[in-house]
N, C-alpha and C positions, 0 to 999 in steps of 0.2 A: 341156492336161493332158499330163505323161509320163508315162508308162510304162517297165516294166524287160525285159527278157527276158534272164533268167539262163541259164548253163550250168546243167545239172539233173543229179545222179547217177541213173541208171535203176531203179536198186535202193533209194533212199532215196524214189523214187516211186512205183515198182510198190508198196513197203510201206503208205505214205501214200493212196495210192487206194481201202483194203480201211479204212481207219478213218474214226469219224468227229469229228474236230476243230475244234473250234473256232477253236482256232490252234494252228502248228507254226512248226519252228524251222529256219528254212534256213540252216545251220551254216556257218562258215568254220573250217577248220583251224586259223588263225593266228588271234593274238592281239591284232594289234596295229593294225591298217588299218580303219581306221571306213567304213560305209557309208554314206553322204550322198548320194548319187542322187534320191532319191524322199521326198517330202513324205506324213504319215499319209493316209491314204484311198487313194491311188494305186498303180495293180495292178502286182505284179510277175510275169511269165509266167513257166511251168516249159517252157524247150527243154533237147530229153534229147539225151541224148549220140551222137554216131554210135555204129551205122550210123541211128537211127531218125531222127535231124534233126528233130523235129518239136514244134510246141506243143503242148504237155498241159494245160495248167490255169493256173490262178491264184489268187492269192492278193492280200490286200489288205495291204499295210506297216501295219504300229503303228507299232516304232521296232529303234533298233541296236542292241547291247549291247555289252560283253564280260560274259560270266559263267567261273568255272574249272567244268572239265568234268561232274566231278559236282554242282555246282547249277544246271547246264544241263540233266542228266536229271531234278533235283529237280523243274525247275520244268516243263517238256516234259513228262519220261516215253516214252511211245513217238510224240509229237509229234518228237520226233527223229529219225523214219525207220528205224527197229529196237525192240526185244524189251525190251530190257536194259543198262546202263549196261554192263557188261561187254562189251556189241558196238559200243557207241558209240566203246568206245575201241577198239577193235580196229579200227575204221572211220576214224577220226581217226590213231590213231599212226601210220600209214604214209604218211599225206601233211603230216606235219609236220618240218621239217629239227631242232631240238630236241626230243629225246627223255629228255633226263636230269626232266623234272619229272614225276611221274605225274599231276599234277591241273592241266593248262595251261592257260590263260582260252581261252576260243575265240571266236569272231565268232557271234555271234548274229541274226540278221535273222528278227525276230517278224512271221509273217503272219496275218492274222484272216482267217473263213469261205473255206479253202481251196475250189474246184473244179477236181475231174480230171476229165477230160472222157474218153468212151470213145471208145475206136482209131478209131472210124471217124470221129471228129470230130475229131479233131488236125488240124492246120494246119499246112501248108507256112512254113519259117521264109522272113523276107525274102530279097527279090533281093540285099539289098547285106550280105547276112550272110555273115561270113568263116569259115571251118574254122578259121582260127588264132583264132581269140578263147580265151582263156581263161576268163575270167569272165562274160561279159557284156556287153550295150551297151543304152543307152536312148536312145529313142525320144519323140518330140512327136506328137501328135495334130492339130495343127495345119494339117498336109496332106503330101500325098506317101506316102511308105511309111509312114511312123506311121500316116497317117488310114486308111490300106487295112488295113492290119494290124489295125487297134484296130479298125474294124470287121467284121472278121469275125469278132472275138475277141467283140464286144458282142453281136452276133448268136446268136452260140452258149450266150450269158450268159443271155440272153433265155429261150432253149428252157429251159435248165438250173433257172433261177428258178420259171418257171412250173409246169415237173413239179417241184415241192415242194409238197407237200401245204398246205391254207390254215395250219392249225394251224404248222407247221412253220416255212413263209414267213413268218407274223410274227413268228419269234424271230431273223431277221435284221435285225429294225430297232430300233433303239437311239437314244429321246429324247435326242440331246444336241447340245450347239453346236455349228456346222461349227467353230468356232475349237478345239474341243477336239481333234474325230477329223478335222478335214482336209475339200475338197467332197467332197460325195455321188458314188458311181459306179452309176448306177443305182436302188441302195437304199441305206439307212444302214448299215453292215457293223457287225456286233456285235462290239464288243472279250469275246474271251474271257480266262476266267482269271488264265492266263501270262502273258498279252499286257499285261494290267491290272498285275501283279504286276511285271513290270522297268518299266512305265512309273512308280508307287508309287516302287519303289526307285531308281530314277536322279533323278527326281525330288528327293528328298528326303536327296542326294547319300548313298546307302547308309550313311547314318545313323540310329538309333531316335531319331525325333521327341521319345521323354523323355528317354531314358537316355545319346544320345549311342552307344549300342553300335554297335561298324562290323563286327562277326566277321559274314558275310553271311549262313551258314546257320541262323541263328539268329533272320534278320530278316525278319516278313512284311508281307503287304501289309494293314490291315484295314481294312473297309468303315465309315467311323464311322454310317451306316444303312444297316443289315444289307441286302445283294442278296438274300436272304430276305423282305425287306419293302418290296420296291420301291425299295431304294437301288440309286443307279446304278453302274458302273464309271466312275467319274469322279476323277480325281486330288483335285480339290476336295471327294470323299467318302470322303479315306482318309486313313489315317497309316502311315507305316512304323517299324513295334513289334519289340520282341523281343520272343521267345516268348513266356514267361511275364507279359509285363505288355498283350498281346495279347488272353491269355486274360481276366485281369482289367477291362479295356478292355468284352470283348463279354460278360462276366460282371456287368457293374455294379458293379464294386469301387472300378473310376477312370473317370474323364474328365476331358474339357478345357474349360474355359469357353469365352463369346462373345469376352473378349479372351483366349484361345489361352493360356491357364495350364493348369498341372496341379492337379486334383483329386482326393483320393485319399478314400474313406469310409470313414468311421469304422468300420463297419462290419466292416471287416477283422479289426482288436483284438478285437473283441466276436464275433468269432465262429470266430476261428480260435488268437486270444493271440496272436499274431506282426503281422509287417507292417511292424518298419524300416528292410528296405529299400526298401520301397515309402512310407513317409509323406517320408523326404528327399526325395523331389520334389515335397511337396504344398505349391503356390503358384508354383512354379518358370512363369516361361516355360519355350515349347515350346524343348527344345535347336535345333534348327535347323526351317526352311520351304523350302517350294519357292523359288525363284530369281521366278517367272510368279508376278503376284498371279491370274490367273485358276484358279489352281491349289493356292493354300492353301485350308484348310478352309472352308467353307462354313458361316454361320449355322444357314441353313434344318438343314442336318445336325446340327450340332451341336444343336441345340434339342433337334431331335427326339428323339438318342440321352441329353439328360438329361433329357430328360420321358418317356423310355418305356423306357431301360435303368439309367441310374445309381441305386443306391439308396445316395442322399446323408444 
């Protein structure tokens, strides 16, 4: 297994250690540099800045992004490590060498069930760790200094897991294939949210699965069975909607068949006199699908939401 051990802002941590998230967003300034390190499920470590040198916490990878700035606070919020989009950017503009855009994509590194661990448990960073690093380096588990490290880091995982109340502990594990969320570290790490929502959207190349729509703020993640009703956070249980036909989506107004069409109900006319923009798409294939057949919609989902939401 690797692991990551990133440079950490002190302040984007101290903030982060006082909430409680599901996932957060470990931002890069720039815009352009993909993270590609680390495979879903595997930890990446927070070492903070000098003078403290030391490990804080961890966090588990979902995936990379770019998003531009303010749909990075959309989808975060103060999973960002601050208040308010107004400090975000106040946070970001001084470490970015282009300044003419006010809304610049940034690097996104989505982490699910963050732990910060307390002062007295921090961890000495490795022997072969340099002052000059910038960013980061990762690490193998395989022996040597990765297997020392990662174990003391599992150790401390251990104490952490355990003072979490039973209730609690079980809402970090999450029924799903390792093919989807990556091996297990421990436990199953819950994809939250966010995390759920850029995976939906990259995914489904930031396109609305009917409409084709790519204006991103516009476009969300929906559960085609509702996480209200025990649907999963599963790519295979979503579609990326614009807003409005989202709503009609989790309203029963439309759905999609077993072969992945649009349906739109009658329903609409009858009860509102309007509806065409919504009936040109009834019969339509889905405008686009995931790239992963593990990853397109799923039967069992689909079933479900036209035998217990569509009123066809």
């Amino acid at each position: 297994m690797k692991f990551y051990l990133g440079v950490t802002d002190n302040n984007w941590y101290n903030f982060l250690s006082f909430q409680n998230r599901e996932d957060i967003n470990f931002w890069q300034p720039g815009g352009s540099v993909a993270f590609k390190v680390l495979s879903p499920g595997e930890p990446f470590l927070f070492k903070l800045k000098s003078p403290i040198n030391a490990i804080g916490g961890v966090g588990f990878f979902s995936s990379h992004t770019f998003l531009p700035l303010s749909l990075a606070w959309d989808v975060f919020e103060n999973g960002n490590g601050c208040n308010s989009l107004g400090e975000l950017q106040r946070m970001i503009f001084p470490l970015r060498k282009d300044k003419s855009n006010p809304n610049p994509p940034i690097g996104c590194i989505v982490l699910t069930n963050p732990i910060f661990f307390r002062k007295d448990d921090w961890i000495k960073v490795p022997e072969d760790w340099k002052p000059s690093t910038q960013q980061g380096k990762s690490y193998s588990t395989d022996g040597g200094i990765g297997q020392r490290t990662w174990s003391r880091i599992e150790s401390l995982l251990q104490k952490y897991l355990y003072a979490i109340p039973d209730e609690k502990a079980n809402q970090l594990t999450l029924e799903e294939p390792d093919a989807q969320y990556g091996k297990s570290i421990l436990v199953k790490v819950r994809l939250g949210q966010g995390a759920f929502r850029v995976l939906v959207t990259d995914a489904y190349q930031r396109k609305c699965a009917i409409s084709g729509e790519r204006t991103l703020p516009v476009l969300e993640a929906a559960h085609i069975k509702p996480y209200a009703k025990s649907g999963l956070h599963l790519i295979s249980n979503a579609l990326l909607l614009r807003s409005d036909i989202h709503k009609l989506f989790d309203t029963g107004y439309l759905t999609i068949t077993a072969d992945l069409k649009v349906e739109v109900s009658k329903r609409i006319k009858e009860e509102f006199e309007n509806g065409k923009e919504y009936y040109r798409f009834h019969g339509n294939n889905l405008y686009n699908l995931p790239y992963k057949l593990i990853n397109k919609p799923e039967n069992r989902f689909v079933e479900w939401h036209n035998e217990n939401t569509y009123k066809g």
